[in-house]
FIVO-357170 format. One record per residue (C-alpha): x, y, z; residue in three letters. Coordinates in steps of 0.02 Angstrom, whole numbers, padded with zeros to 5 digits, always signed. Layout:
N
XYZala/...
// end
This chain:
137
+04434+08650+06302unk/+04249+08665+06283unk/+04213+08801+06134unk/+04050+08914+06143unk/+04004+08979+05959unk/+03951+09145+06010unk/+04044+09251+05919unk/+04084+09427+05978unk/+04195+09506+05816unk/+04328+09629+05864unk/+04303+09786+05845unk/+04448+09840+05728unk/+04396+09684+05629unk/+04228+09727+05593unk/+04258+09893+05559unk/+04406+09866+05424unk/+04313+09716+05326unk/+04138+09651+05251unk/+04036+09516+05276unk/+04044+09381+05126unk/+03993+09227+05215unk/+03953+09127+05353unk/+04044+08942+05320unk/+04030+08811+05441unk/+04165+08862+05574unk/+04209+09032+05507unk/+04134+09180+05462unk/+04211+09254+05288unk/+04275+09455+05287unk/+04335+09549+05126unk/+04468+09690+05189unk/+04414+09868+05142unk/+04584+09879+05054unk/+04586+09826+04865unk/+04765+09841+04824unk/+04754+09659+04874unk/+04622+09551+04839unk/+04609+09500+05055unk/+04508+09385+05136unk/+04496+09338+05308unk/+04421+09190+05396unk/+04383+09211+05601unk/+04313+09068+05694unk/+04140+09085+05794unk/+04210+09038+05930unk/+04217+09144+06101unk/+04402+09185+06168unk/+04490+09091+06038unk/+04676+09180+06013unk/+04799+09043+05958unk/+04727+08906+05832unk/+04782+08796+05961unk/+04653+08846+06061unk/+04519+08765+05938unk/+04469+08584+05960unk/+04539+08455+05842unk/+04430+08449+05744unk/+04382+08639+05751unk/+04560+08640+05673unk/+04536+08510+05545unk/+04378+08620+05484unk/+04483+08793+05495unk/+04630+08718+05390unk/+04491+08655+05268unk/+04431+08814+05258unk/+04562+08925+05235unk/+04600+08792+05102unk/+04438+08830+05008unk/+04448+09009+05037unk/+04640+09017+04946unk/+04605+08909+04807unk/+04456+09002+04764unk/+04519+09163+04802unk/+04677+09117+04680unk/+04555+09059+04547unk/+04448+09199+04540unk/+04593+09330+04519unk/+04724+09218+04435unk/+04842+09290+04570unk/+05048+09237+04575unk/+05048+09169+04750unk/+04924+09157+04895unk/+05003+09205+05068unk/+04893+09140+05198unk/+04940+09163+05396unk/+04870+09189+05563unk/+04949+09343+05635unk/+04865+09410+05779unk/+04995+09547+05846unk/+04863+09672+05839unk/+04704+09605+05844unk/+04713+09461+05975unk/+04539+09364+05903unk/+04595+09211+05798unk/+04589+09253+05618unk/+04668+09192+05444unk/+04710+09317+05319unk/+04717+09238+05158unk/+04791+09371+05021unk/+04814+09360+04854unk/+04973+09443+04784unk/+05059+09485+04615unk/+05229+09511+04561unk/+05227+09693+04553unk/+05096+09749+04687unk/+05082+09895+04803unk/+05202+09789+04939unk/+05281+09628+04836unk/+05378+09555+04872unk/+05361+09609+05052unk/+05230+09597+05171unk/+05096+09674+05143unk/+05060+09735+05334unk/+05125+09917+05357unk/+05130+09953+05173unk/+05051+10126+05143unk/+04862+10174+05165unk/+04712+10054+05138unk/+04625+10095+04976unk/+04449+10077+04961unk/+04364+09971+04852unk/+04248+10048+04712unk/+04069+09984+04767unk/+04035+09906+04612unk/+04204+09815+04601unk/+04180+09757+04756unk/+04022+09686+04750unk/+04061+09602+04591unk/+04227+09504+04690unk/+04079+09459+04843unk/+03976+09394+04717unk/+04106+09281+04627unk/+04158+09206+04786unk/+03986+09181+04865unk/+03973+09092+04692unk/+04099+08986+04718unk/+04066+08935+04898unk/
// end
């Protein structure tokens, strides 16, 4: 499958996260929701649904990544577990959520999709969390 890097985000996906970073397949969202600490990754790469639809290698540097992405994400908030997955019921364009949870959160230990209303972040809160992990990129 040949894989054009123009990168047309969804919709719902740019309008319920931030920009953190650009890495070298993906570019890194924060969710607007800080009852968890949420990350997600999304390929630049046109009509990809299914991570099978990446190259190999495309798929070696996505699990790399998300890799990256959770160990950082676990060391910057000292979180219990990291759940990481690749969903996709709603929003068909291929994207990783990487989430850090705690015993005792919002949702745990259940999913965290469905749970209540998105809470915003405080600005400066959040700003300090894109900082620490543009840091550690």
């Amino acid at each position: 499958m040949g894989e054009e890097t123009s990168l047309q985000l969804d919709d719902r996906l740019a309008r319920d996260s931030h920009l953190v970073s650009r890495l070298d397949l993906c570019e890194l969202r924060l969710a607007k929701d800080s009852r968890w600490p949420w990350l997600i990754l999304v390929p630049m790469i046109a009509d990809a649904v299914e991570i099978h639809d990446l190259s190999e290698e495309n798929q070696l540097t996505l699990a790399r990544e998300t890799a990256k992405v959770a160990c950082l994400l676990k060391q910057i908030t000292g979180c219990t577990k990291i759940n990481s997955g690749a969903l996709g019921n709603v929003v068909r364009q291929l994207h990783v959520h990487v989430v850090a949870r705690n015993e005792g959160d919002a949702a745990w230990p259940g999913p965290i999709w469905g749970h209540g209303e998105a809470e915003p972040y405080d600005e400066a809160i959040r700003q300090k969390l894109i900082g620490a992990i543009r840091e550690g990129l």
